[in-house]
C-alpha positions in Angstrom: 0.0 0.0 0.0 1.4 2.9 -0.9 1.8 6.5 1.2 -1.5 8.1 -0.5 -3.6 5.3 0.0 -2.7 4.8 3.9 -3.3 8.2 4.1 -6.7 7.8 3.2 -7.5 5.2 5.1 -5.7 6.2 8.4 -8.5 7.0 10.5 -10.3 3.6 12.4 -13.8 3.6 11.4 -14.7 2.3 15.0 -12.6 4.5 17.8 -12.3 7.5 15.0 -8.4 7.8 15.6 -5.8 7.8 13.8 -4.4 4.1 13.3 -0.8 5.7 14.1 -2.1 6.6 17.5 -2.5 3.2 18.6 1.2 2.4 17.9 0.8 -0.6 16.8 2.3 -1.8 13.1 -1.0 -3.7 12.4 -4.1 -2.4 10.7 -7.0 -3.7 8.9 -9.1 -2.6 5.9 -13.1 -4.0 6.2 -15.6 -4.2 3.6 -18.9 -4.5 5.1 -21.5 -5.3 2.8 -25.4 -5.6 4.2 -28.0 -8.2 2.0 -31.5 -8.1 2.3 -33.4 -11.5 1.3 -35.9 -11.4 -1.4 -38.7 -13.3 -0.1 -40.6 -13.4 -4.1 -37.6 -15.3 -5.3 -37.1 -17.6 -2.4 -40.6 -18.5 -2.4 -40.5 -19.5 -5.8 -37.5 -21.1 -5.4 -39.0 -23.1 -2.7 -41.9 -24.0 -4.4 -39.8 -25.6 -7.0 -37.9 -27.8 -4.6 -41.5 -29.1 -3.2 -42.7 -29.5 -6.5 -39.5 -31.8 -7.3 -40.0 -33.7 -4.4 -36.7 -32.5 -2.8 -34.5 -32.3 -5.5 -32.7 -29.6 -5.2 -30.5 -30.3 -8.2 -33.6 -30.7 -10.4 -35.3 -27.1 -9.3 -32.4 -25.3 -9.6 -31.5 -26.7 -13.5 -35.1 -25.7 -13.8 -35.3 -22.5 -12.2 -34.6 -18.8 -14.0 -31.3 -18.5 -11.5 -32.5 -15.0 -10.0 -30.6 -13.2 -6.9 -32.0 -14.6 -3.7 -30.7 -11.7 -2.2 -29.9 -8.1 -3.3 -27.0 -6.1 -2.1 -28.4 -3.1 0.0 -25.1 -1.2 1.3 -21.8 -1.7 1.2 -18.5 0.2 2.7 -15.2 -0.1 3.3 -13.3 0.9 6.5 -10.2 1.1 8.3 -9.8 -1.0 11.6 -6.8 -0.2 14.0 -5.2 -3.3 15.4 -6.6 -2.0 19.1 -10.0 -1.9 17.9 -9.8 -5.2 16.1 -8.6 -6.6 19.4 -12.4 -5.6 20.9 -16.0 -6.6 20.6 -17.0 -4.4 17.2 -20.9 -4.3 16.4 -20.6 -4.7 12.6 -24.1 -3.3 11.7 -23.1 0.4 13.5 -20.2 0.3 11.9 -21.9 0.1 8.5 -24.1 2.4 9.0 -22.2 5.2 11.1 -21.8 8.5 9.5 -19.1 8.0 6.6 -17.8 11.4 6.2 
Protein backbone atom coordinates (compact mmCIF):
# COMPACT_ATOMS: atom_id res chain seq x y z
CA UNK A 1 0.00 0.00 0.00
CA UNK A 2 1.37 2.86 -0.94
CA UNK A 3 1.75 6.45 1.24
CA UNK A 4 -1.48 8.12 -0.53
CA UNK A 5 -3.60 5.27 0.04
CA UNK A 6 -2.70 4.78 3.89
CA UNK A 7 -3.28 8.17 4.09
CA UNK A 8 -6.66 7.81 3.21
CA UNK A 9 -7.52 5.16 5.14
CA UNK A 10 -5.67 6.24 8.40
CA UNK A 11 -8.51 7.02 10.46
CA UNK A 12 -10.27 3.61 12.41
CA UNK A 13 -13.78 3.59 11.44
CA UNK A 14 -14.68 2.25 15.00
CA UNK A 15 -12.58 4.54 17.77
CA UNK A 16 -12.31 7.49 15.04
CA UNK A 17 -8.44 7.80 15.62
CA UNK A 18 -5.80 7.77 13.80
CA UNK A 19 -4.37 4.14 13.34
CA UNK A 20 -0.75 5.68 14.08
CA UNK A 21 -2.08 6.64 17.47
CA UNK A 22 -2.48 3.18 18.57
CA UNK A 23 1.16 2.37 17.90
CA UNK A 24 0.81 -0.59 16.76
CA UNK A 25 2.26 -1.85 13.13
CA UNK A 26 -1.02 -3.72 12.37
CA UNK A 27 -4.14 -2.43 10.66
CA UNK A 28 -7.02 -3.71 8.94
CA UNK A 29 -9.10 -2.62 5.91
CA UNK A 30 -13.06 -3.99 6.17
CA UNK A 31 -15.64 -4.18 3.58
CA UNK A 32 -18.86 -4.48 5.07
CA UNK A 33 -21.53 -5.33 2.79
CA UNK A 34 -25.36 -5.63 4.22
CA UNK A 35 -27.95 -8.23 1.96
CA UNK A 36 -31.54 -8.06 2.32
CA UNK A 37 -33.45 -11.51 1.30
CA UNK A 38 -35.89 -11.42 -1.40
CA UNK A 39 -38.72 -13.32 -0.13
CA UNK A 40 -40.64 -13.40 -4.09
CA UNK A 41 -37.63 -15.34 -5.33
CA UNK A 42 -37.10 -17.59 -2.42
CA UNK A 43 -40.63 -18.45 -2.40
CA UNK A 44 -40.46 -19.48 -5.77
CA UNK A 45 -37.46 -21.08 -5.42
CA UNK A 46 -38.98 -23.08 -2.71
CA UNK A 47 -41.90 -24.03 -4.43
CA UNK A 48 -39.76 -25.64 -7.01
CA UNK A 49 -37.88 -27.82 -4.65
CA UNK A 50 -41.50 -29.11 -3.21
CA UNK A 51 -42.68 -29.53 -6.52
CA UNK A 52 -39.53 -31.77 -7.32
CA UNK A 53 -40.04 -33.70 -4.40
CA UNK A 54 -36.68 -32.52 -2.75
CA UNK A 55 -34.54 -32.29 -5.49
CA UNK A 56 -32.66 -29.61 -5.15
CA UNK A 57 -30.51 -30.28 -8.22
CA UNK A 58 -33.55 -30.67 -10.38
CA UNK A 59 -35.26 -27.14 -9.32
CA UNK A 60 -32.42 -25.28 -9.60
CA UNK A 61 -31.52 -26.71 -13.52
CA UNK A 62 -35.10 -25.72 -13.81
CA UNK A 63 -35.30 -22.47 -12.23
CA UNK A 64 -34.58 -18.76 -13.97
CA UNK A 65 -31.31 -18.54 -11.47
CA UNK A 66 -32.45 -15.02 -10.05
CA UNK A 67 -30.63 -13.16 -6.93
CA UNK A 68 -32.01 -14.63 -3.70
CA UNK A 69 -30.69 -11.65 -2.17
CA UNK A 70 -29.95 -8.13 -3.33
CA UNK A 71 -27.00 -6.07 -2.09
CA UNK A 72 -28.44 -3.08 0.01
CA UNK A 73 -25.06 -1.20 1.31
CA UNK A 74 -21.75 -1.67 1.17
CA UNK A 75 -18.46 0.19 2.71
CA UNK A 76 -15.21 -0.12 3.30
CA UNK A 77 -13.30 0.85 6.49
CA UNK A 78 -10.22 1.11 8.32
CA UNK A 79 -9.75 -0.96 11.62
CA UNK A 80 -6.82 -0.18 13.97
CA UNK A 81 -5.18 -3.27 15.39
CA UNK A 82 -6.61 -1.98 19.11
CA UNK A 83 -10.05 -1.93 17.90
CA UNK A 84 -9.83 -5.22 16.09
CA UNK A 85 -8.62 -6.63 19.43
CA UNK A 86 -12.41 -5.60 20.88
CA UNK A 87 -16.02 -6.59 20.61
CA UNK A 88 -16.97 -4.35 17.20
CA UNK A 89 -20.90 -4.25 16.44
CA UNK A 90 -20.58 -4.67 12.56
CA UNK A 91 -24.10 -3.31 11.72
CA UNK A 92 -23.14 0.41 13.51
CA UNK A 93 -20.15 0.26 11.86
CA UNK A 94 -21.94 0.06 8.52
CA UNK A 95 -24.12 2.40 9.04
CA UNK A 96 -22.15 5.22 11.10
CA UNK A 97 -21.77 8.48 9.51
CA UNK A 98 -19.13 7.98 6.59
CA UNK A 99 -17.76 11.40 6.23
Amino acid sequence: MKEKEIREKAICGNCGKKFGAAKALWFYVVNIKQYAINVSALKRQSGLEQFFEGNVQIARAMSPDEDLAKLMHKRELTICDTCANEDVRISFLAFEDES
